[in-house]
N, C-alpha and C positions, 0 to 999 in steps of 0.2 A: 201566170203573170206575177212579174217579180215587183214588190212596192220599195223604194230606197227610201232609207229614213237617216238620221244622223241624230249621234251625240253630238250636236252643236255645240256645247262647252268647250271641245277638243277642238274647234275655232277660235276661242276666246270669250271671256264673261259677258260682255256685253249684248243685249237680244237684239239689239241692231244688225252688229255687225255680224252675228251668225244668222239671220237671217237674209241679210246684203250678199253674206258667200255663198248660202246654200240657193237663193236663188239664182246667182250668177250662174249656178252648176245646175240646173234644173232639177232642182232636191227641193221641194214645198212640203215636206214631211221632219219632224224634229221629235224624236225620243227626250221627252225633256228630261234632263238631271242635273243640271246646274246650272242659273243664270246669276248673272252681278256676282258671283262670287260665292251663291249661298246653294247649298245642297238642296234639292228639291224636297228633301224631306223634311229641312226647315223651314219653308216660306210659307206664311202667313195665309189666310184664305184671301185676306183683303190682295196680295201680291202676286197672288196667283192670277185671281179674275184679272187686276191689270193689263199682266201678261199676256192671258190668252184674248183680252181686247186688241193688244196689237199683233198678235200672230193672227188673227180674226181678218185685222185689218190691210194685215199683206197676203194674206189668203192660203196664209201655214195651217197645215193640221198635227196634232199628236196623236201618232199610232199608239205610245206606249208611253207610262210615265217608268225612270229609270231608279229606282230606288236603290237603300243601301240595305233594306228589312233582309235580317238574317246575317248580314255581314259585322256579326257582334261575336264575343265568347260566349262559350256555356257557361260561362261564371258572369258573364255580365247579368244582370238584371233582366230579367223576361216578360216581367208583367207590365214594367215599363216600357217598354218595346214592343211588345203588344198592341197598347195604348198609341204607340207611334205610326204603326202599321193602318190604323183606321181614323188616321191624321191623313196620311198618306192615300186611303182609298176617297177619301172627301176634296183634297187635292185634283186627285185623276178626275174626278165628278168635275170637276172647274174645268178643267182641261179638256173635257170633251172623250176620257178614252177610259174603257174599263179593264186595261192591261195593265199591270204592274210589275216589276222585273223583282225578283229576291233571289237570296240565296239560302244557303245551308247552314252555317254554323263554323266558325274555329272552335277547337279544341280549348279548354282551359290552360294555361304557360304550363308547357312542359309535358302535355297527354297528349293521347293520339286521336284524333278526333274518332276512328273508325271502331275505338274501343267503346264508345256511350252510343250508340244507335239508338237504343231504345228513345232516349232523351231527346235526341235528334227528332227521330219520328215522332214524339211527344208532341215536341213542339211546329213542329212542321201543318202538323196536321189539326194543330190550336188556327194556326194560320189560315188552312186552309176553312176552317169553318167560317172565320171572320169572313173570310172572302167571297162564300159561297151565302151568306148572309146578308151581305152588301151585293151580292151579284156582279163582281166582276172575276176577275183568272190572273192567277198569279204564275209569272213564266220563270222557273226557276233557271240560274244561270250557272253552268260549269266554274268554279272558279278555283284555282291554286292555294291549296292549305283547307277546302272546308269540306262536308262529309263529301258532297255532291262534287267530288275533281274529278274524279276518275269513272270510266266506263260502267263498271259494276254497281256502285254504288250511287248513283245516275239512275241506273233500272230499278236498282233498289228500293229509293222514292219514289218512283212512278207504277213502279206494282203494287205497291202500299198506299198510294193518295192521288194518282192520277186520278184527272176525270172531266169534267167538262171546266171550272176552276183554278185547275192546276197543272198547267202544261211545260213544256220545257223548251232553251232556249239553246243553242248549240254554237258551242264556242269556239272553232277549232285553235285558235291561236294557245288557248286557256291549254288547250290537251297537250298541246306541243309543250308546254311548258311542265306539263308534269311527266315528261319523259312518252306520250302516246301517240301514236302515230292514227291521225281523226279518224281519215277513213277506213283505212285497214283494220286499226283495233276498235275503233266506235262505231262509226256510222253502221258498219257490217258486222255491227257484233248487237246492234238492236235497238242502237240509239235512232236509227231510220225510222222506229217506231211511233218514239216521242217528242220528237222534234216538230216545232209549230214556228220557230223563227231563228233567224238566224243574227248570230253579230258576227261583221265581217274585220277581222283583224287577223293579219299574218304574222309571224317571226321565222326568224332562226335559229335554231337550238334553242328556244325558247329564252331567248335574250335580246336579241335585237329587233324592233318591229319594224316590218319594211309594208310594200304597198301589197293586197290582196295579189296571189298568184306566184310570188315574188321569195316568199320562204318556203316552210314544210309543212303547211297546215292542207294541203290536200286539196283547195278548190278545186282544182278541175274533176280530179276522178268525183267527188261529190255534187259539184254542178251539171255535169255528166249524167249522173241517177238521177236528179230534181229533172231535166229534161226528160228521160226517162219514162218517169212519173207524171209530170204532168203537175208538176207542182207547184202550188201558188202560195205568198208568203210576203211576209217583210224581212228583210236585210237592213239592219239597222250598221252603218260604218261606224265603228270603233279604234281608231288607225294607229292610232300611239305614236306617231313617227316622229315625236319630238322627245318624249318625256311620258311616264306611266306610273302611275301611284295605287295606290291601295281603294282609292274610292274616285279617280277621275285620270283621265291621261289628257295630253295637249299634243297635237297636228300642226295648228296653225292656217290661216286663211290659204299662203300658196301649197303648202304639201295636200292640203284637205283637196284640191284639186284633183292633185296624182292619186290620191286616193279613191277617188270617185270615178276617175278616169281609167284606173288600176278594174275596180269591179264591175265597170262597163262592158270593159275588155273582155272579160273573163266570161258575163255574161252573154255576149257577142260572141263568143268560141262556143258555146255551149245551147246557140238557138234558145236562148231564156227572153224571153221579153218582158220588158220594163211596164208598168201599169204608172201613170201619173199620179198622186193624189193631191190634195189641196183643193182649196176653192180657189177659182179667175177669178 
């Protein structure tokens, strides 16, 4: 049973209005990362409870809060960040979910991120303590420029810190952009392993994002095995189809449609079936 979830943001700031479209679209599940404009990792506790008063009250649930923890340099400030990360698991506690998404690390200007591992793992696994302290699971996310982009170093972390805590989130759009072909060189090379969720965004040569299905990130042959398998999950929509940035992308109310329409599709070719969440 497959759960649909959304980066609501990639609708627009307002909690209204991405809650208006995702339920038009039968989506009652919202990966929160941005509302009114402000990063989830800076809202208040007091704006938070708000929030999740009225997603309570339209009968939205959060699978996963969308964090940016990790998406800093090794030269930025760590112990500050730290600090921010259990800002951030106090948040999720408001929210109702004890998922939180991070990353790996850039490089300092001008290193190669794959040359400081050790520091990487340092801190990685500083992370994973907090998290495993407070009881929740940090699902790290493939992303372009940090240790965790690519296939190997992917496994890398998760042979070193997986475990009940720290799981991983699979990005095929992300691989595509760092020149990988998902399922050929990831999924089948051992990422099938540690993959606990998915975000569903497509491109083209790693440039242009189009709807799931639609470029080279490999849905089907991957959808395909999750049938296979028997697989059960959240697919949070990530679509980009307007615009993409470094910590948020924009869709829009009508493409977030084709978007959600696009991964129905896809799952409908593949015998996946959809699980509703949310409270009526």
């Amino acid at each position: 049973m497959i759960t649909i979830s959304a980066f609501a943001d990639e609708i627009g700031p307002d909690l209204g209005v991405q809650m208006d479209t995702c339920q038009g679209l039968g989506v009652r599940c919202i990966d929160v990362r941005g509302i009114d404009g402000v990063n989830v990792s800076k809202m208040t506790l007091a704006q938070a409870r708000e929030y999740r008063r009225r997603m309570d009250g339209r009968g939205f649930s959060v699978p996963c809060v969308g964090s940016p923890i990790g998406k800093i340099r090794l030269s930025d400030d760590f112990p500050t960040h730290l600090e921010l990360l259990k800002h951030v698991i106090e948040l999720a506690g408001i929210f109702g979910t004890k998922s939180i998404r991070v990353f790996s690390f850039y490089a300092a200007e001008g290193e190669n991120i794959l040359e400081h591992r050790g520091e990487v793992l340092g801190r990685m696994a500083a992370m994973v303590k907090t998290a495993q302290a407070a009881d929740v699971v940090l699902y790290h996310e493939n992303e372009k420029g940090i240790y965790g982009a690519k296939p190997a170093a992917v496994l890398d972390l998760f042979e070193q810190l997986g475990g009940e805590h720290f799981k991983g989130v699979f990005d095929p759009s992300n691989y595509v952009e760092e020149g990988i072909r998902p399922y050929d060189e990831g999924w089948t090379n051992g990422l099938d392993r540690v993959t606990a969720w998915f975000h569903v965004k497509d491109s083209r040569g790693g440039r242009q994002c189009v709807p799931a299905g639609e470029g080279d990130a490999q849905f089907r042959e991957i959808f395909a095995e999750l049938k296979r398998r028997n697989w059960s999950g959240v697919m949070t929509l990530e679509p980009h189809l307007s615009a993409s940035g470094q910590f948020a992308g924009f869709t829009g109310p009508g493409l977030f449609g084709k978007a959600v329409d696009a991964l129905r599709g896809l799952m409908q070719e593949a015998e996946l079936e959809e699980e509703k969440r949310g409270k009526e």
